[in-house]
Kinemage of the C-alpha trace (Angstrom):
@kinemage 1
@onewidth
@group {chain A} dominant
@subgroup {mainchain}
@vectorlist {calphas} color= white
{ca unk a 1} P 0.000 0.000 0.000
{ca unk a 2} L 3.245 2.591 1.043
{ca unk a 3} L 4.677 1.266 -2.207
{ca unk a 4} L 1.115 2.292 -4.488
{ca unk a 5} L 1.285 6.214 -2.981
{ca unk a 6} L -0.771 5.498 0.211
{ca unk a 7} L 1.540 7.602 2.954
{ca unk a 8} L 1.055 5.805 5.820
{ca unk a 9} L -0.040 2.072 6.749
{ca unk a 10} L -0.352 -0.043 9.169
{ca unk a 11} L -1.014 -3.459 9.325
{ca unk a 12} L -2.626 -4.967 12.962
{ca unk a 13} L -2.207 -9.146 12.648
{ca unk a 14} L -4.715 -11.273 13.550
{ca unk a 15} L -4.717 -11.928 17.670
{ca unk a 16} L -5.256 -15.747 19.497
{ca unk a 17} L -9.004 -14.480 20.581
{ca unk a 18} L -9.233 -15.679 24.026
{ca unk a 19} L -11.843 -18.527 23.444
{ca unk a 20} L -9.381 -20.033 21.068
{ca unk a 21} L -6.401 -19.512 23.811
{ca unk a 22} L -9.642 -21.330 26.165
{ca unk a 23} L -10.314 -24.031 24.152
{ca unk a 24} L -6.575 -25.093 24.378
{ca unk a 25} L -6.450 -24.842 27.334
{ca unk a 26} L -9.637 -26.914 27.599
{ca unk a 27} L -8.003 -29.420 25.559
{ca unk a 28} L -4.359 -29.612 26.941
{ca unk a 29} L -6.080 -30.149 30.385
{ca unk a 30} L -8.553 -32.883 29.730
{ca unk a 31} L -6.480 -34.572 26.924
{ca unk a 32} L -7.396 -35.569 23.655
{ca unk a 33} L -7.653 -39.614 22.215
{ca unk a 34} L -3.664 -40.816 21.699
{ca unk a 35} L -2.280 -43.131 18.915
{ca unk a 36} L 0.748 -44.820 18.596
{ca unk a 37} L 3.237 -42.882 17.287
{ca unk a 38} L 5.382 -45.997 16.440
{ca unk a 39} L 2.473 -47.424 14.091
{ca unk a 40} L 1.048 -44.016 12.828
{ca unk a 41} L 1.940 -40.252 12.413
{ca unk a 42} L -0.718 -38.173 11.588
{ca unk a 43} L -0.398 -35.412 9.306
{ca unk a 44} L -3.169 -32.757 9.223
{ca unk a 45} L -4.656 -29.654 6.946
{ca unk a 46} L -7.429 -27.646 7.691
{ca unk a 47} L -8.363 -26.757 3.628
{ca unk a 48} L -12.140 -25.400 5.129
{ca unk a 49} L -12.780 -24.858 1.573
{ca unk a 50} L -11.627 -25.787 -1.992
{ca unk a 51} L -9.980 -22.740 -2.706
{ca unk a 52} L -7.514 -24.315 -0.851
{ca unk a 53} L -6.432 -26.979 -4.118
{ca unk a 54} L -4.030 -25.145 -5.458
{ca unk a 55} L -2.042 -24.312 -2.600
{ca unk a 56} L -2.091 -27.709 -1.562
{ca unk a 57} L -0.679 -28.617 -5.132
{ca unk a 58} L 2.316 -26.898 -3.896
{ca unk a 59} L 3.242 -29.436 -1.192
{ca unk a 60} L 1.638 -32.687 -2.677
{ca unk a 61} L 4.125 -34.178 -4.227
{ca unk a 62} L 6.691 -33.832 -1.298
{ca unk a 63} L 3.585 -35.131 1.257
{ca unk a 64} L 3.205 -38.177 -1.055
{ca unk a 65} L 7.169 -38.363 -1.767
{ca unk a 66} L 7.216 -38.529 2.632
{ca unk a 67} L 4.238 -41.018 2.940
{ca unk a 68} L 6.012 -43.534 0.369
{ca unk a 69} L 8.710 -43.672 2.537
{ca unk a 70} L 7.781 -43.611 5.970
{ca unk a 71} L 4.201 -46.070 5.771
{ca unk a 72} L 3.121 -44.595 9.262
{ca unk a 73} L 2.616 -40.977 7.767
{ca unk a 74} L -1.349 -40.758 7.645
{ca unk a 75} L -2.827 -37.615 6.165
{ca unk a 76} L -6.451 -36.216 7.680
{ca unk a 77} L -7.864 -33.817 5.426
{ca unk a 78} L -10.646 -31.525 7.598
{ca unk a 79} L -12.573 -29.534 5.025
{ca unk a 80} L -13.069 -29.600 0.869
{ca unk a 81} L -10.208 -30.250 -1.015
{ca unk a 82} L -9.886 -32.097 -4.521
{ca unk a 83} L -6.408 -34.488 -3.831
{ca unk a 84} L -4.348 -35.421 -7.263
{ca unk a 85} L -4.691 -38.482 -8.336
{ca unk a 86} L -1.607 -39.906 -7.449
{ca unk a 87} L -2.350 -39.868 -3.652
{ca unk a 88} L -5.121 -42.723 -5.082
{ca unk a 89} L -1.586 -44.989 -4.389
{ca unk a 90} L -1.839 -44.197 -0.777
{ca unk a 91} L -5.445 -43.702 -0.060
{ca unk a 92} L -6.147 -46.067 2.409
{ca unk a 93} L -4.133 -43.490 4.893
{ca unk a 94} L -5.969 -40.728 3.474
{ca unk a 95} L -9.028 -39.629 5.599
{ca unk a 96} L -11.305 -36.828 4.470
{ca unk a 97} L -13.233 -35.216 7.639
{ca unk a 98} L -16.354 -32.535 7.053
{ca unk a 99} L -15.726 -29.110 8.182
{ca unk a 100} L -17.553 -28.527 11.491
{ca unk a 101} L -17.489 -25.878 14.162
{ca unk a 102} L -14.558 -24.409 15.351
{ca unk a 103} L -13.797 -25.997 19.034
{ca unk a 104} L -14.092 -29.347 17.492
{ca unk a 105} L -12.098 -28.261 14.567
{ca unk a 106} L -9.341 -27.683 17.176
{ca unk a 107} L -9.995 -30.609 19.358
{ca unk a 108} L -9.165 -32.577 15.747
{ca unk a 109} L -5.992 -30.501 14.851
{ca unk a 110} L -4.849 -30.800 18.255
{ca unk a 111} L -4.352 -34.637 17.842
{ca unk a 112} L -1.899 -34.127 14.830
{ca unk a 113} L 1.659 -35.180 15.035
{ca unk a 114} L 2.050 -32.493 12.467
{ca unk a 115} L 0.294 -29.488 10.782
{ca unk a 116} L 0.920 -28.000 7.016
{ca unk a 117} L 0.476 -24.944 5.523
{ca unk a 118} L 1.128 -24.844 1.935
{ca unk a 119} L 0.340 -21.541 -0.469
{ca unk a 120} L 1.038 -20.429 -3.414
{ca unk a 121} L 3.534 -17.711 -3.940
{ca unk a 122} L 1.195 -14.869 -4.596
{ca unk a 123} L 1.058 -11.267 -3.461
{ca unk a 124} L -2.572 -12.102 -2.478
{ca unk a 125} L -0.842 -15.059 -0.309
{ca unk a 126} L 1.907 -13.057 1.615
{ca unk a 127} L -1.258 -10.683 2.781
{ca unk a 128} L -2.646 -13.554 4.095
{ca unk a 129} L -2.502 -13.860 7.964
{ca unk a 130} L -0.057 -16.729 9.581
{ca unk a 131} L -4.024 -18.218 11.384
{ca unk a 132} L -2.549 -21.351 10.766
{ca unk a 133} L 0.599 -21.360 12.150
{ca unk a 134} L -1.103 -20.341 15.274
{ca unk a 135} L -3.896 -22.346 15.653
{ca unk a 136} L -1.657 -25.201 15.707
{ca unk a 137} L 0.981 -23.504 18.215
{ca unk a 138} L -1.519 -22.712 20.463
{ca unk a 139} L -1.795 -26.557 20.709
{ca unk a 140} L 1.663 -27.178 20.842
{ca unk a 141} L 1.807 -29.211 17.173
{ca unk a 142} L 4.848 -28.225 14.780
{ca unk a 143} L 3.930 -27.020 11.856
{ca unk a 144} L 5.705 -26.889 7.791
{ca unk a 145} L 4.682 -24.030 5.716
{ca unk a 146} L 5.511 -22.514 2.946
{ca unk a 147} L 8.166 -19.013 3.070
{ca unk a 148} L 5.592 -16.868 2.594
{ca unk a 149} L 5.647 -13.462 4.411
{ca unk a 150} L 3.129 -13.689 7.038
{ca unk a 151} L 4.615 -17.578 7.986
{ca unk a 152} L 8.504 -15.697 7.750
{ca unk a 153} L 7.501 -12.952 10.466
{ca unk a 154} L 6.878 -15.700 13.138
{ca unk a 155} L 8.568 -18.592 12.536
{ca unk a 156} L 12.445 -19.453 12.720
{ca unk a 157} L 13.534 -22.306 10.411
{ca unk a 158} L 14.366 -25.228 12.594
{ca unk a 159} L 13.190 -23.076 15.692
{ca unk a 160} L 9.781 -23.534 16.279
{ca unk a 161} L 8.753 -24.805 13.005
{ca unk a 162} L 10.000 -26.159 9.405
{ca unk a 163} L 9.823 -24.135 6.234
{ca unk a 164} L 9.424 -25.716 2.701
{ca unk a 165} L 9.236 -24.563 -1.140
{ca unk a 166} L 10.418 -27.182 -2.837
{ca unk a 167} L 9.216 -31.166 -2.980
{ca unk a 168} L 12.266 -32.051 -1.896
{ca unk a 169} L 12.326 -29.454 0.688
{ca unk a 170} L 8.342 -30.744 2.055
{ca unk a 171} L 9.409 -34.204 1.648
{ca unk a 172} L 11.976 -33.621 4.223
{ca unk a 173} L 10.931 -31.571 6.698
{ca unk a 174} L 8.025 -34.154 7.081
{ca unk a 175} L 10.744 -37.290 7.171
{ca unk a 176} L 12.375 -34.858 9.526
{ca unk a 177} L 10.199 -34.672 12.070
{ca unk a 178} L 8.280 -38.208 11.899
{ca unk a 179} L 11.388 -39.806 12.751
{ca unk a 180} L 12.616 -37.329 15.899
{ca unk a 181} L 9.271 -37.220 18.230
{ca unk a 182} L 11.938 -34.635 20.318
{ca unk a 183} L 12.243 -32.435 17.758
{ca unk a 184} L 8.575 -32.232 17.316
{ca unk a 185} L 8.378 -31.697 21.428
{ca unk a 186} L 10.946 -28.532 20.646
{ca unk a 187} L 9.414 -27.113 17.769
{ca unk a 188} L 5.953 -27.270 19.313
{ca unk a 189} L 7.116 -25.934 22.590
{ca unk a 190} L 9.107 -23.296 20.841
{ca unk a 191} L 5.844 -22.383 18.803
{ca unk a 192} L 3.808 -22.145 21.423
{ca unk a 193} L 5.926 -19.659 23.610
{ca unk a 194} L 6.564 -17.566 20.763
{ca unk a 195} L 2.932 -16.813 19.479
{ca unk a 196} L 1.809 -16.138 23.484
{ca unk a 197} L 4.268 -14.042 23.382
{ca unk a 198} L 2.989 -11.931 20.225
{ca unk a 199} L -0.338 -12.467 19.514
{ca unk a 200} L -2.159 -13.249 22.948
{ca unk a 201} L -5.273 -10.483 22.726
{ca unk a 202} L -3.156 -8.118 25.382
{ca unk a 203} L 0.013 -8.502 23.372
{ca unk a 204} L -1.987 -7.187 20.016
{ca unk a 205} L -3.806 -4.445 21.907
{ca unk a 206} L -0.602 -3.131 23.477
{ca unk a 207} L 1.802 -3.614 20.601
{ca unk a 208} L -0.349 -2.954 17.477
{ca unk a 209} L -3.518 -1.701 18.518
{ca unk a 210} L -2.338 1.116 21.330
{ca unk a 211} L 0.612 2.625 18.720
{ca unk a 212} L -2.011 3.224 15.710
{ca unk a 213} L -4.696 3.988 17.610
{ca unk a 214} L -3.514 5.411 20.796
{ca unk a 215} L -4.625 5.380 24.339
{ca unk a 216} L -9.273 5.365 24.302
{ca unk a 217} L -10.848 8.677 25.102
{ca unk a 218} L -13.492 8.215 27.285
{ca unk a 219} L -16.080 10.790 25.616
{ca unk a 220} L -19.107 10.012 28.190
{ca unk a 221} L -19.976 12.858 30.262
{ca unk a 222} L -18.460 13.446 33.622
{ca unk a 223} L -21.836 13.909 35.202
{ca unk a 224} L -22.896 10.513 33.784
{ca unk a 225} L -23.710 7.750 35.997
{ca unk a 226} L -22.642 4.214 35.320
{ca unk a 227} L -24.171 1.489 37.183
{ca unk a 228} L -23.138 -2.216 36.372
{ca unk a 229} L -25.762 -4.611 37.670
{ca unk a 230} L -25.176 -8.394 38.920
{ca unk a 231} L -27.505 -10.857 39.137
{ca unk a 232} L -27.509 -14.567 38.571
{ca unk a 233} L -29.945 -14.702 35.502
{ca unk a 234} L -31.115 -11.954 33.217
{ca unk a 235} L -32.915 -11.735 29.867
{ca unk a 236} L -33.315 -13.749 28.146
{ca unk a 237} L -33.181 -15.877 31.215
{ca unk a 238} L -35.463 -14.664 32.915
{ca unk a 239} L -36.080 -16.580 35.836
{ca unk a 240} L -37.055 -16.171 39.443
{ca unk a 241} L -38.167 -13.083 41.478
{ca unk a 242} L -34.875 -11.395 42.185
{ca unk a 243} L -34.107 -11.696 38.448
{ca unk a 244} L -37.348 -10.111 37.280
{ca unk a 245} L -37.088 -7.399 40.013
{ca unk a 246} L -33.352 -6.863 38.850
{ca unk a 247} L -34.150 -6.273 35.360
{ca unk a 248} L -37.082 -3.769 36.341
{ca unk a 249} L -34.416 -1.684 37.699
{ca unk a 250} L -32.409 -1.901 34.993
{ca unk a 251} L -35.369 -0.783 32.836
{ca unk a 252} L -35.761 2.234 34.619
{ca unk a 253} L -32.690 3.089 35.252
{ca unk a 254} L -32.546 2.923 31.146
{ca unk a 255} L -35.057 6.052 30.935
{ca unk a 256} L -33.411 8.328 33.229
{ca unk a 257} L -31.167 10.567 32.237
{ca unk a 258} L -27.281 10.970 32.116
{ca unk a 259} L -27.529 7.100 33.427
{ca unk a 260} L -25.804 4.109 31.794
{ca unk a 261} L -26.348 0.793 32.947
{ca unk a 262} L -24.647 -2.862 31.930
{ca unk a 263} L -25.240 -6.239 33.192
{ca unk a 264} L -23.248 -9.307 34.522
{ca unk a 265} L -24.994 -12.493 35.035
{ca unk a 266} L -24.701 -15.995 34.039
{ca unk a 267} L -24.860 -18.149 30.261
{ca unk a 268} L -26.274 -21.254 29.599
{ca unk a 269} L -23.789 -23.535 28.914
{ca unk a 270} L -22.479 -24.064 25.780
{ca unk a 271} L -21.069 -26.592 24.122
{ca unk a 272} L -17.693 -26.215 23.167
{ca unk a 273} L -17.453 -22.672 25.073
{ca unk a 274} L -15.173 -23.732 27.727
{ca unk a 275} L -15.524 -20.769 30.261
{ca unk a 276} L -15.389 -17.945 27.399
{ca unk a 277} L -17.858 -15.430 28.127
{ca unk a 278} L -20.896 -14.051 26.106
{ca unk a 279} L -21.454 -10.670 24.955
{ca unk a 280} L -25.017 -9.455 24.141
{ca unk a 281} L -27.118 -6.210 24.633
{ca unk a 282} L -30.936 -6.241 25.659
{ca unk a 283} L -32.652 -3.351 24.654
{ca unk a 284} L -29.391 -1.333 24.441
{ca unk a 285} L -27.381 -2.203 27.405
{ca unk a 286} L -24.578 -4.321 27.030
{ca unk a 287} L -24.609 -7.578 28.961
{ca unk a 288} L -21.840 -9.992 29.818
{ca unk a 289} L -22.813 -13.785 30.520
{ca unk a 290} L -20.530 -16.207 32.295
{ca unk a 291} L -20.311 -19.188 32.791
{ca unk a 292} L -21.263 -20.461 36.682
{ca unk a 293} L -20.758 -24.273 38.116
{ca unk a 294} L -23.323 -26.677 38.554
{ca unk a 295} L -25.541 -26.272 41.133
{ca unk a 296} L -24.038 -29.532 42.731
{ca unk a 297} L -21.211 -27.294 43.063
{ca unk a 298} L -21.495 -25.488 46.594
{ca unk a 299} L -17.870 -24.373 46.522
{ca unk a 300} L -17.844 -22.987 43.045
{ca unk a 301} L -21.379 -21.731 43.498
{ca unk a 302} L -19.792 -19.333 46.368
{ca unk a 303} L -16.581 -18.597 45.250
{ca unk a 304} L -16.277 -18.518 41.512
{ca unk a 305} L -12.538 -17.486 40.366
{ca unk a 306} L -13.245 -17.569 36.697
{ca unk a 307} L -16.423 -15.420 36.950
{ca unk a 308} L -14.205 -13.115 39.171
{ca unk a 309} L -11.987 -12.210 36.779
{ca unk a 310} L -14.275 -11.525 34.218
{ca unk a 311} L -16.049 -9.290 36.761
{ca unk a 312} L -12.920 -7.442 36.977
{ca unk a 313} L -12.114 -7.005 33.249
{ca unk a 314} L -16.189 -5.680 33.114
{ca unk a 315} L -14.894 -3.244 35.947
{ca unk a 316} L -12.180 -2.131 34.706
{ca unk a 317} L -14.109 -1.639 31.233
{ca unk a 318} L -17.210 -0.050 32.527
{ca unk a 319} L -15.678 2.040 35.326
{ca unk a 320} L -18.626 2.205 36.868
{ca unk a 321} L -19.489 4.355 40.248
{ca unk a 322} L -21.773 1.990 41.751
{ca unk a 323} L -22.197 -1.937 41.483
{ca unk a 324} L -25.709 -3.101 42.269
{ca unk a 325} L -25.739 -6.626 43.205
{ca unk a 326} L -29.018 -8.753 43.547
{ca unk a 327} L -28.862 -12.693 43.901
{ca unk a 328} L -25.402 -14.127 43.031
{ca unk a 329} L -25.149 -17.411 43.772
{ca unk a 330} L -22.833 -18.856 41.028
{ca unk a 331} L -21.417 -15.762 40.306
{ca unk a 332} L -19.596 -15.943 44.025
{ca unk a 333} L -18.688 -13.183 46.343
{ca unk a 334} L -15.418 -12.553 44.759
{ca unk a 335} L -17.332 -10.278 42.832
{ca unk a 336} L -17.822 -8.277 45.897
{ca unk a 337} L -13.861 -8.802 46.688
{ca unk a 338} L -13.091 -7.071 43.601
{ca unk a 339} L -15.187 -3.854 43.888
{ca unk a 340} L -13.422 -3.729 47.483
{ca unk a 341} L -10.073 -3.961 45.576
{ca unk a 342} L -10.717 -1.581 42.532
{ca unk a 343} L -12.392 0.938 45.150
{ca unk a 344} L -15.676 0.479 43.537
{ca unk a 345} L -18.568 1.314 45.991
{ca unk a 346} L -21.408 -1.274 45.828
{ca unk a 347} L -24.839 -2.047 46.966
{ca unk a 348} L -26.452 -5.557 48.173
{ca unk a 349} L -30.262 -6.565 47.773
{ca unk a 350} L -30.822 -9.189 49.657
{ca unk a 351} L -33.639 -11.300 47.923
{ca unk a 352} L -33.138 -14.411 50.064
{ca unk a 353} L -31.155 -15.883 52.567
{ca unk a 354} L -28.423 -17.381 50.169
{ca unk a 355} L -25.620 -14.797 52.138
{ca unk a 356} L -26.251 -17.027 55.267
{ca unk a 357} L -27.784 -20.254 54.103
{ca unk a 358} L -26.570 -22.793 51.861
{ca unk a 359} L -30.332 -23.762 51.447
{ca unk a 360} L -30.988 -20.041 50.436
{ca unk a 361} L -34.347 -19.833 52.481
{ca unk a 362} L -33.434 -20.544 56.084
{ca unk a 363} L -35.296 -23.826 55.945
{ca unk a 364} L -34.392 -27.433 57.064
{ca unk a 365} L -34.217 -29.876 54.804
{ca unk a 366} L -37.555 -30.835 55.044
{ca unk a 367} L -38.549 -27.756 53.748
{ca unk a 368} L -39.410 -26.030 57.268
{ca unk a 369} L -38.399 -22.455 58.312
{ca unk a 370} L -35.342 -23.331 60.514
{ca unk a 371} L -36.658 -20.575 63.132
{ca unk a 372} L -32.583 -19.711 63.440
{ca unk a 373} L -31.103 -15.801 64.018
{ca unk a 374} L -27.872 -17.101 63.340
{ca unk a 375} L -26.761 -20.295 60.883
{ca unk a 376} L -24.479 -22.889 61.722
{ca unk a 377} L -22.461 -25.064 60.211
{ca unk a 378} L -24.735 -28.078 61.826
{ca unk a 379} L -27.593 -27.089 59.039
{ca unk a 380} L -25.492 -28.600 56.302
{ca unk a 381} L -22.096 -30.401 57.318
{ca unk a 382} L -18.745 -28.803 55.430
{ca unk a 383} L -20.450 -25.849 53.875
{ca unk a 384} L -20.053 -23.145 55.841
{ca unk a 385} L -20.675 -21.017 59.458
């Protein structure tokens, strides 16, 4: 763009969102299904769709040339893409998966032994992002591309991933790294510390986004007031007294004047979502959803660390000068914790008894008013006094 007159450019890369930095997180804690390296190692490429052929073309012979002589190489295509018919000699270790959202798209690349990204050497190409080379760092899988210039701003040659052109060169770097499972440990190690390290969401926003942009100007008026509202459920979950009385407020809080109001409260759960949050807006004001343990959960029900530090990225986005919190079991009283620490005045409704009682009404377990000024522990063993 400099080079066709335009005086000034800038180019901001794409960022690891944070449910993709979630989701591998997800994955690399709960695991993902294992094979035997010593009978198969599994090549994959995400095509998505079959505009993806020709760049493929560029690396097929050298991905044939590497599965002729190492019989464990496997190659799992996820997506459209037309193969040349000479992989018809090794199709029986060819496997074509349908594209399909994008947590299980990961959960699938995740159990390669190695990644690919072949283009074409286009301009059109070296404006593409490096999305690939990512997604599979993130999960700690090496990766061969081809040189082109997004791939050559990241990666290091032997470093913390392979580069190839050639057939020989592809042919090679795949050899290469099914026969050394250390080297694929190091390169996928290597990769993933290096892309945290540049493209996490607060890396892009400090290094890319903050120099073009600058520093936000907050434009609302001083004399403005910002509430931020808590409550367990909230429309379009509307359930249960406290909730319907909390969004009345909200409502009218809405007409006044000089008054700006968002919402935290719980999400359904989602499959897929890990504990990424949701962003919506009701009628205007912006509402975050997280996600809250089961209600098995009585520990996570009263303490919730992930919805806590959500609360306090909403905090520090919102600035608000009150927080008005109704009935937050699930969301946990570190919510109240961090008002305390950010200096954030709040106010409590109490809608039930959940602050004292782990039954939320002051009842026995039969059902009957416990008749109690002050609970104890006795009411239900190893919750709390």
């Amino acid at each position: 763009m400099v080079d066709a007159g335009i005086p000034s450019a800038v180019v901001i890369e794409n960022a690891l969102d944070q449910q993709t930095v979630e989701i591998a997180q997800n994955l690399a804690e709960r695991g993902v299904p294992l094979h035997d390296t010593m009978q198969e190692i599994r090549i994959v490429y995400g095509s998505g769709t079959k505009t993806h052929d020709a760049d493929f073309r560029m690396a097929a012979n050298g991905i044939l040339a590497a599965m002729q002589a190492d019989p464990r190489l496997t190659l799992h295509i996820i997506g459209d893409l037309t193969l040349p018919e000479s992989f018809l000699a090794v199709k029986d270790r060819v496997q074509t998966l349908a594209g399909r959202d994008y947590a299980a798209y990961l959960r699938l690349l995740a159990q390669a032994d190695i990644t690919i990204a072949p283009l074409e050497p286009t301009i059109f190409n070296d404006a593409k992002s490096n999305i690939k080379f990512l997604e599979a760092a993130i999960l700690k899988i090496p990766s061969v591309c081809s040189p082109r210039d997004a791939f050559l701003q990241v990666m290091r040659d032997g470093e913390n991933g392979l580069l190839a052109e050639q057939d020989a060169q592809w042919r090679d770097a795949i050899l290469r790294l099914a026969s050394d499972p250390g080297l694929r440990a190091r390169l996928g190690q290597q990769a993933y510390e290096d892309v945290l390290a540049r493209y996490s969401p607060d890396q892009i926003a400090q290094q890319q986004v903050l120099p073009a942009f600058g520093q936000p100007v907050d434009k609302r008026s001083k004399t403005t007031l910002r509430v931020l509202a808590a409550n367990v459920y909230f429309s379009p979950r509307s359930f249960g007294g406290a909730t319907f009385v909390a969004e009345e407020i909200v409502r009218r809080l809405q007409r006044l004047p000089d008054v700006e109001v968002a919402v935290m409260t719980s999400r359904p759960d989602l499959k897929d979502r890990g504990n990424a949050s949701l962003r919506y807006s009701v009628d205007g004001c912006p509402v975050l959803g997280v996600r809250v343990p089961p209600d098995h959960d009585r520990v996570g029900g009263l303490d919730n660390a992930t919805a806590t530090g959500q609360f306090r990225q909403w905090l520090a986005a919102m600035k608000p000068d009150v927080v008005h919190f109704h009935a937050t079991q699930g969301l946990g009283l570190g919510l109240l914790r961090a008002c305390i620490e950010a200096g954030v005045p709040y106010v409590v409704t109490l809608h039930d008894a959940w602050w004292l009682c782990d039954r939320q009404f002051m009842v026995k377990a039969d059902g009957h008013y416990c008749f109690q000024e002050k609970n104890q522990s006795a009411c239900v063993p190893d919750v709390r006094a």
